[in-house]
C-alpha positions, -999 to +999 in steps of 0.1 A: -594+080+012-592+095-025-593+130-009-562+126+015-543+107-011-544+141-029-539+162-002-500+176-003-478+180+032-466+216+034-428+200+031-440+186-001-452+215-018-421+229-007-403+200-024-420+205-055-414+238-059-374+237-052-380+206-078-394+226-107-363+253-101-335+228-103-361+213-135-355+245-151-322+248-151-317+213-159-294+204-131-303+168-126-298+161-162-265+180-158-252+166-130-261+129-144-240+140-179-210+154-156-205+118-139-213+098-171-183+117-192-165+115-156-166+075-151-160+070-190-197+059-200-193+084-227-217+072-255-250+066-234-281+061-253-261+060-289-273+032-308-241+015-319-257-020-333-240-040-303-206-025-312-182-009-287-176+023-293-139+039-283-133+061-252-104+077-247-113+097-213-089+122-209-118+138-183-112+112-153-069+123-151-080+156-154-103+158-127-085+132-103-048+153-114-076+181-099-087+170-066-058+151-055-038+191-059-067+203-032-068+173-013-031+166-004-031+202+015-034+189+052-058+210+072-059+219+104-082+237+126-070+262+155-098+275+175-089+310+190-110+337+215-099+374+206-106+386+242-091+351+255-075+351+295-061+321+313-094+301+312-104+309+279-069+293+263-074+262+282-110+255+267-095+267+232-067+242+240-095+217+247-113+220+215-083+215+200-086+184+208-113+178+208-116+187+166-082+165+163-100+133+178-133+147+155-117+147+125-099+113+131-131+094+141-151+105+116-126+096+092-129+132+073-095+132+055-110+106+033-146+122+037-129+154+025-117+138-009-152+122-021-168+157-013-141+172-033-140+152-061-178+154-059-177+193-064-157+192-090-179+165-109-210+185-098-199+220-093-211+220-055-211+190-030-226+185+007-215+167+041-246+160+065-243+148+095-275+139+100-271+122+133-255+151+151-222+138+162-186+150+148-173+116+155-191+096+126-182+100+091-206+121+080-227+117+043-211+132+011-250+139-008-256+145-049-261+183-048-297+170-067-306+160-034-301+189-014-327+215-024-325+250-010-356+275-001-339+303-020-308+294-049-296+328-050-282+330-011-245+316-011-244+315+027-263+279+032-266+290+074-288+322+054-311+299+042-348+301+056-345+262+047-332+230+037-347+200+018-328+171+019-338+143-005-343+106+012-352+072-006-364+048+025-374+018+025-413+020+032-413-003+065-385+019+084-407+051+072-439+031+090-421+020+117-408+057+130-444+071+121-461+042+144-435+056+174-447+094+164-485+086+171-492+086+135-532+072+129-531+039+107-554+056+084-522+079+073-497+047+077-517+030+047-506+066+030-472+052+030-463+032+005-440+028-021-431+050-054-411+055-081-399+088-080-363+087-087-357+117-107-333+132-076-308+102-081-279+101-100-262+076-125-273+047-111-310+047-103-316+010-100-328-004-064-345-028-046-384-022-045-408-009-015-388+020-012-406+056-005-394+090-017-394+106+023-382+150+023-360+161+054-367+193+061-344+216+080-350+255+091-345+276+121-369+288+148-377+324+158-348+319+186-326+307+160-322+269+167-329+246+140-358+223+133-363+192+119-395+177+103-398+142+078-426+135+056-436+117+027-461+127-006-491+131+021-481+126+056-456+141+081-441+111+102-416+127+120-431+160+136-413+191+142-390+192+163-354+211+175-323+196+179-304+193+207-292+173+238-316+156+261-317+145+298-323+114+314-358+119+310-358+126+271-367+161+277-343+192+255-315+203+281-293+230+276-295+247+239-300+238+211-280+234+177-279+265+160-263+259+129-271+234+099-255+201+102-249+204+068-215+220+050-210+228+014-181+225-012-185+249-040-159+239-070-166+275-084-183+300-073-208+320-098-222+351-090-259+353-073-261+316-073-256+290-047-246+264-066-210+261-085-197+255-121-185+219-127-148+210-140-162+184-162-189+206-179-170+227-197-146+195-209-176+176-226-177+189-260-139+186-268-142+151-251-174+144-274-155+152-305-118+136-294-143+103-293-159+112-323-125+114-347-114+080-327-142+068-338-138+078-374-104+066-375-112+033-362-139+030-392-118+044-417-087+018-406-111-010-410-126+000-446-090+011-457-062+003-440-061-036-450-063-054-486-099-069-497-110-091-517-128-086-550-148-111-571-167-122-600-196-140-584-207-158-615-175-167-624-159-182-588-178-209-578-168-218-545-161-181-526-167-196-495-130-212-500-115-173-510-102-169-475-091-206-466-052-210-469-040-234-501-083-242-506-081-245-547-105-222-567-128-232-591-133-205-618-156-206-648-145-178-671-143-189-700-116-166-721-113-147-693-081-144-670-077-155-637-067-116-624-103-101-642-123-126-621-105-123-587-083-097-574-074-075-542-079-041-536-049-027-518-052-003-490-050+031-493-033+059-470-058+083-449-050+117-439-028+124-408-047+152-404-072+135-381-046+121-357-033+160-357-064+169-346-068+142-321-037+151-308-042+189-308-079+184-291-056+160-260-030+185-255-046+221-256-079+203-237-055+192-210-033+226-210-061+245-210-078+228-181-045+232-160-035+197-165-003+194-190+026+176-181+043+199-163+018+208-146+008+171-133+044+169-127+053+145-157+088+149-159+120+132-153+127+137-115+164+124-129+165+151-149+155+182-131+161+189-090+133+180-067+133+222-060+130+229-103+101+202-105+085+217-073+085+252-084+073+246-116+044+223-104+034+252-080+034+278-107+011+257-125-013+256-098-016+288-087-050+291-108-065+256-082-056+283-048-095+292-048-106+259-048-075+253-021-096+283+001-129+268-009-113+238+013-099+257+041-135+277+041-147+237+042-126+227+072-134+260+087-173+252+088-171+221+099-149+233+132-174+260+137-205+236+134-186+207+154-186+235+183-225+241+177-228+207+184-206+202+214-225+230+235-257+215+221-252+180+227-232+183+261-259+204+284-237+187+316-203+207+304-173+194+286-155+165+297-119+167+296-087+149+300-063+159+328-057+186+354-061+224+347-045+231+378-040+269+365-082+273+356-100+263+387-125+288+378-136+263+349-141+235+372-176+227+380-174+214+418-200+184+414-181+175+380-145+185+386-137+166+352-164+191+330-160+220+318-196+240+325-211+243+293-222+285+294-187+291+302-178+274+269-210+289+250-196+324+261-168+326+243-180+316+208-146+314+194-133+322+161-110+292+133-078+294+121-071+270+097-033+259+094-026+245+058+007+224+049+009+205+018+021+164+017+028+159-021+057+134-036+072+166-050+074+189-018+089+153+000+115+155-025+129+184-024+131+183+014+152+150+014+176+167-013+178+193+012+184+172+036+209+150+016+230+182+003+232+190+043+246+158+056+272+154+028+284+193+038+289+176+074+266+201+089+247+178+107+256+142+124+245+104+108+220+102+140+206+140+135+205+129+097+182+098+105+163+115+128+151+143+100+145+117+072+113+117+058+103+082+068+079+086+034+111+089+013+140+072+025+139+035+046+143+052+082+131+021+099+167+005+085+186+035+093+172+035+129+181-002+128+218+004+120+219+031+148+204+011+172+228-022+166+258+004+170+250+021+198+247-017+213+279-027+201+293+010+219+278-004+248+287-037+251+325-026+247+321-002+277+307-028+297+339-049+284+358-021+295+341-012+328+347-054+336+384-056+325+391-021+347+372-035+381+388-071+373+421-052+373+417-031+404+405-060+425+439-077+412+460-052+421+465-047+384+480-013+378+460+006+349+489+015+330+498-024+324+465-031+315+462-006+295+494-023+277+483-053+278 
């Protein structure tokens, strides 16, 4: 039993030796520093003597000032075939759709902000979809947990593998392992650990869980594998992944890219990994807490008056600092000011809160994150177009991360195709008539679309990019304002451009609607009074008069 305990899986050496890299280069302790100065737990494992020591973070508004620039750009993905015809438009149209319901579902315009802010905590960031399907949300994973087979390959669909890092809970792992065949010999194997060096900040968690290493790679055909296994046993065999029949046997082909895509903050040259925003902000946030701290001692030991004593001459102190106590003094010859008096306090320097403030501003400036830039102005005081164009001339320097994105969005299209051909052996099911494409119409399934006809044209992502900022709102409804009052447009062709984000259009299309049904209601008066009139013999020029 000794003997097998020892005995390593293959996916564990492999683990260990992506391990001892990432030890090298320190990136777990790096990553862990990165979200400590991030979340404002700046002064971990300081030994204050109980007291609180002061944080002012100016990291957190600089990264969230950060993301929230990449993240308001809206993105959306266009799939296209360069040699397209009739039929090939209508399945582009179709997965079109098809990535608009994905993306919904799978909630990945929130999913796209944790990943983001992530990567530029982290320098690099992962979405797994581990269970194959672009409709669930997928998992945004610690870029300690992903380990790759070779860190110098930036193209992660390049790499001869993936190791993704799992903590289980040990009956789950045992359970899966009994429904692989696995002997009970190797089930008593399984048991809990304590290996949490891959987890991040908070490495507390409940107990009887196991340290279990995913590992991904690709086939000599090019579809990818997929194999568990813990310290000494593989409980989840090899295997590909793909779509299965009725009988649980592979149909059709299978998946032939990662389910995994990246998010690399900034890119570094022959490395796969990126540079973090929050790295390179640490030692001026270390030494803007530093002189707060300084101050706050120097205030307490100076900036108020103190009390000073002859302790053989007072002899009830204890009363010094009780309002109206009497004093009892015993000084003989002595005057009352030589045995107690007050030290008064004394100026400091303004040089430290120069430096303080020096260390906020060019740290923020620097990082791309002054006022201007963060769009801290007076929007009563400059035009929504003035505050815009500044704004965007201060971001210009966040457009790579803005194409890191697109490059995001653009994976994740291209893999959520990868898994719709591998996962839908029977075709395509779509919604409607393609009345114009009967060639795509299988004639058992006249609702699918077959699923080589769809594999065939392997098409190529466009990704469409608009912006949906405060800023960029503004200046569109003082567009939109300066319009109207030149009477170039109608009330109702007003109301129906408002932004509904800026102005109240839900009122506005109130008002319309109660006038157009007063406008109606006197035509129907009218219509009434003219047929009441006719059938009177009522001439219309009377009751006109009348």
């Amino acid at each position: 039993m000794k003997k097998q305990e020892e005995n390593l899986t293959k996916i564990w050496q492999r683990y260990q030796k992506c391990k001892d890299y990432l030890d090298k280069k320190s990136l777990i302790k790096k990553t862990n520093e990165n979200w400590n100065f991030y979340i404002g737990d700046q002064w971990e494992g300081m030994e204050s003597g109980g007291e609180r020591m002061p944080v002012l973070n100016f990291i957190e508004p600089v990264i969230k000032y950060k993301v929230g620039v990449v993240s308001q750009n809206m993105m959306t993905a266009v799939y296209s075939d360069l040699n397209s015809n009739k039929d090939t438009q209508k399945i582009c149209e179709i997965l079109n759709k098809m990535f608009a319901e994905s993306w919904d579902k799978g909630k990945m315009n929130a999913c796209a902000w944790e990943v983001i802010e992530a990567a530029a905590v982290q320098g690099d960031s992962y979405a797994f979809w581990g269970e194959c399907d672009s409709k669930v949300p997928p998992q945004v994973l610690a870029n300690t947990t992903v380990l790759l087979a070779d860190e110098n390959i930036t193209d992660i669909q390049a790499q001869p593998y993936i190791l993704i890092v799992e903590r289980l809970n040990v009956e789950s792992v045992r359970k899966i392992a009994e429904e692989n065949g696995i002997s009970k010999d190797k089930l008593e194997l399984i048991r809990s650990d304590d290996n949490k060096d891959m987890q991040i900040v908070n490495q507390d968690e409940v107990t009887d869980k196991v340290t279990s290493i995913l590992c991904m790679s690709k086939n000599k055909d090019g579809y990818v594998e997929i194999a568990r296994s813990t310290k000494s046993v593989v409980y989840e065999p090899t295997r590909i992944i793909g779509g299965t029949n009725n009988k649980g046997e592979y149909a059709g082909t299978a998946l032939r890219s990662y389910p995994i895509v990246p998010f690399i903050w900034k890119k570094r040259p022959n490395s796969a990994r990126g540079v973090s925003e929050v790295a390179q902000l640490i030692p001026n946030q270390l030494e803007v807490n530093k002189t707060i701290a300084r101050r706050s001692v120097t205030v307490k030991l100076t900036a108020y008056p103190r009390i000073a004593y002859d302790r053989n001459a007072v002899t009830n102190p204890e009363d010094l600092d009780k309002t109206g106590a009497p004093i009892e003094v015993n000084g003989g010859a002595q005057s009352v000011n030589q045995m107690v008096s007050y030290l008064n306090a004394t100026n400091i320097s303004s040089d430290a809160d120069k430096l303080l403030s020096d260390l906020l501003t060019m740290s923020r400036e620097l990082a791309g994150a002054g006022d201007y830039a963060t769009g801290n102005v007076n929007p009563e005081q400059a035009s929504g177009q003035a505050i815009l164009a500044v704004r965007d001339q201060a971001q210009i320097p966040l457009n790579k991360q803005i194409a890191q994105y697109q490059q995001f969005v653009e994976d994740a299209a291209l893999l959520f195709f990868d898994i719709w051909v591998a996962f839908n052996p029977n075709g395509l099911k779509y919604e409607g008539s393609l009345e114009d494409s009967e060639n795509l119409m299988m004639q058992d399934m006249p609702n699918f679309i077959p699923i080589e006809q769809v594999e065939s044209i392997r098409p190529s992502v466009r990704v469409d990019v608009s912006q949906d900022s405060a800023w960029s709102k503004l200046a569109e409804q003082q567009w939109l304002d300066n319009v109207f009052e030149r009477q170039q447009i109608t009330f109702e062709e007003y109301v129906e451009l408002c932004n509904s984000n800026a102005v109240p259009k839900a009122k506005l299309q109130a008002v319309l609607k109660k006038r157009q049904a007063m406008q109606q209601g006197q035509q129907m008066m009218q219509q009434q009074m003219q047929e009441q009139a006719m059938q009177e013999g009522i001439p219309q020029e009377e009751m006109l008069i009348g």
